[in-house]
C-alpha positions as CSV (number, residue, x, y, z in Angstrom):
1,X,44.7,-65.9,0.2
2,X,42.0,-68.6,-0.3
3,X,38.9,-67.5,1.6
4,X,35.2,-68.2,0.5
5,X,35.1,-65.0,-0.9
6,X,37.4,-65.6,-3.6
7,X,36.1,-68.8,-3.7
8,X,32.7,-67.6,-4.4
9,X,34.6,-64.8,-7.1
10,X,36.1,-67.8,-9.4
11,X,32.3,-69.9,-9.6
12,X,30.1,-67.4,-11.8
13,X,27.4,-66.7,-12.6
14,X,26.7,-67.6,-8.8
15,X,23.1,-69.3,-9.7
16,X,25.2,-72.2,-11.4
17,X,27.3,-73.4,-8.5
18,X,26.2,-74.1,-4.8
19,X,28.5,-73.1,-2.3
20,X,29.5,-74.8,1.2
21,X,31.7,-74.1,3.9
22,X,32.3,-76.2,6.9
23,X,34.5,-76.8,9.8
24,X,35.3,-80.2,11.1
25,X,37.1,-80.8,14.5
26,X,40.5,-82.8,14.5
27,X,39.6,-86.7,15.0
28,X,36.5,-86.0,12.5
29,X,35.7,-89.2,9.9
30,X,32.2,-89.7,8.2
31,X,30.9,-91.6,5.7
32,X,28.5,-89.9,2.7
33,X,27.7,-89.2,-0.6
34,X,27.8,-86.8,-3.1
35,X,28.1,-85.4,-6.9
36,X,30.9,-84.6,-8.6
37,X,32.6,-81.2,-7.5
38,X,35.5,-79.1,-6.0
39,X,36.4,-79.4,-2.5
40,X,39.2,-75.9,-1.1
41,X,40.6,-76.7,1.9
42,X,41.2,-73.2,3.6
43,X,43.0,-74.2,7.3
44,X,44.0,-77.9,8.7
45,X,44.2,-81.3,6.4
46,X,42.0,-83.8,5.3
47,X,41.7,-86.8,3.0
48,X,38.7,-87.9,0.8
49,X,38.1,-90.9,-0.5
50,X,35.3,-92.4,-3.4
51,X,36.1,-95.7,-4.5
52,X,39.4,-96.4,-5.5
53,X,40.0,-92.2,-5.9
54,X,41.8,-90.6,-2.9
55,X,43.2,-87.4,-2.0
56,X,44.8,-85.8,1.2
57,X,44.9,-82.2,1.1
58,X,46.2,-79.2,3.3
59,X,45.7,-76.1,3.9
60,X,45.7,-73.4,0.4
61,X,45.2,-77.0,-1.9
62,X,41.7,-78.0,-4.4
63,X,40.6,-81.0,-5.7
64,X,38.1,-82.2,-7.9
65,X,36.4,-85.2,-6.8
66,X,34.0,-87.7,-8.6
67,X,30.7,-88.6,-7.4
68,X,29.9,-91.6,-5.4
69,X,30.4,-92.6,-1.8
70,X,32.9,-91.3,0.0
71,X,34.6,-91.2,3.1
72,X,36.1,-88.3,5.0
73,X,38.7,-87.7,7.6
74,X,40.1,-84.5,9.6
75,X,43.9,-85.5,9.7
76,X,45.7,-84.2,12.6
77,X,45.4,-82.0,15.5
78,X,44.1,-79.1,13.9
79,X,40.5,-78.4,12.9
80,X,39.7,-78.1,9.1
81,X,37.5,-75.4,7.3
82,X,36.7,-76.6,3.7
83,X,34.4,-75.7,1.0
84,X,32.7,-77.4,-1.5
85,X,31.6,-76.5,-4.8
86,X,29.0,-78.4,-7.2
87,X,27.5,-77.3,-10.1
88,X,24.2,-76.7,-10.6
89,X,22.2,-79.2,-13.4
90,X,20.7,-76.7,-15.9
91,X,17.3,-78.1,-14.8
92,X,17.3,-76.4,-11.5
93,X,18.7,-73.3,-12.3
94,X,15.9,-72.2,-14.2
95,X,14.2,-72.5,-10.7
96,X,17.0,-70.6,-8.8
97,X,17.0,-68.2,-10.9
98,X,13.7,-67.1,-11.0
């Protein structure tokens, strides 16, 4: 099964990738920004959106998503838990690392 744990298992070395889990309540929409990455969906549905790129997702489904403004939505009734994955620039590893 997806979890964060096997999430964390497939992004080695860990010092290259940050790692974040949230939960959003059904209803849920915000506006952001962000770098490129990965976002795992783990319970409930969602849809992202960064310019003219979209994607609704459900439970056990990934996506990559470009970087840019976005918008996000919890669809349905259910509460979603997600995680995102970016990569680390090289330049800050160094830093992480140490």
């Amino acid at each position: 099964p997806l979890t964060v744990e096997t999430i964390r298992q497939m992004h080695v070395p860990s010092s290259h990738y940050r790692i974040s889990a949230n939960r959003y309540e059904a209803g849920v929409a915000f506006p952001g920004a962000t770098r490129a990455g990965r976002l795992y969906v783990l319970s409930g549905a969602c849809s992202r959106k960064v310019g003219e790129w979209r994607a609704q997702l459900q439970a056990g489904m990934f996506v990559d998503f470009p970087a840019g403004s976005f918008e996000f939505k919890v669809l349905g009734e259910q509460q979603v838990q997600l995680v995102n994955v970016w990569l680390i620039p090289e330049e800050y590893r160094a830093k992480r690392d140490a």
